[in-house]
N, C-alpha and C positions, 0 to 999 in steps of 0.2 A: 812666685819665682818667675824670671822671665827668662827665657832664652833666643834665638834667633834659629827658626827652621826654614831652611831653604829662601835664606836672605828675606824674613818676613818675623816679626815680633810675634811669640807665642808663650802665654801664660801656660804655666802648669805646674801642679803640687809639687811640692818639697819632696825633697829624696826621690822621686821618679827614676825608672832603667829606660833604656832607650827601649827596650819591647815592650814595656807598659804606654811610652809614648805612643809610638808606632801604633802599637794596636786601639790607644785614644784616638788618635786620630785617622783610623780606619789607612793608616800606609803599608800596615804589615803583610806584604805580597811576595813571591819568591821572584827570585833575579834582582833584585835592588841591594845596594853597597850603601855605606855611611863611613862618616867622617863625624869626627867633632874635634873642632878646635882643630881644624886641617890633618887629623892624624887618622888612619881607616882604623875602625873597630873591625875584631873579625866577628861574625855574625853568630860562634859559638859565647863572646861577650858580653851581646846585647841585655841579655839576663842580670847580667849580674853587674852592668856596667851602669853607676848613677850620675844622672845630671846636676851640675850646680848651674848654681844662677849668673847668669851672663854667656853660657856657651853657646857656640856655634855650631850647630847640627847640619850636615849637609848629606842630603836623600838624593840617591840618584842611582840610575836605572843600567844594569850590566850588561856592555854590550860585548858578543864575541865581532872579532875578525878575523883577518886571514892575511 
């Protein structure tokens, strides 16, 4: 299955959750947000949330301001 991580083509198993991802590819760190398919997952999801083939994962890093 193929999907798009952080605008870059990436293979990976059928039925995959975004934490199984995550932690394949060594991104699972706190402060970090996601999207798939432009919509945020909240981070209680991630588990139970599975990828199909062609989505768009977008990993990126939570900044506070003021």
């Amino acid at each position: 299955m193929q999907i798009t991580l952080n605008d870059e083509q990436t293979a990976c198993p059928e039925a995959v959750t975004l934490q199984a991802l995550l932690e394949q590819q060594g991104l699972l760190k706190p402060g970090i947000a996601l999207a798939v398919n432009e919509a945020i997952v909240p981070r209680s999801q991630w588990s139970e949330h599975v990828l199909q083939d062609g989505d768009n994962v977008l990993l990126f890093q939570v900044i506070a301001g003021g």
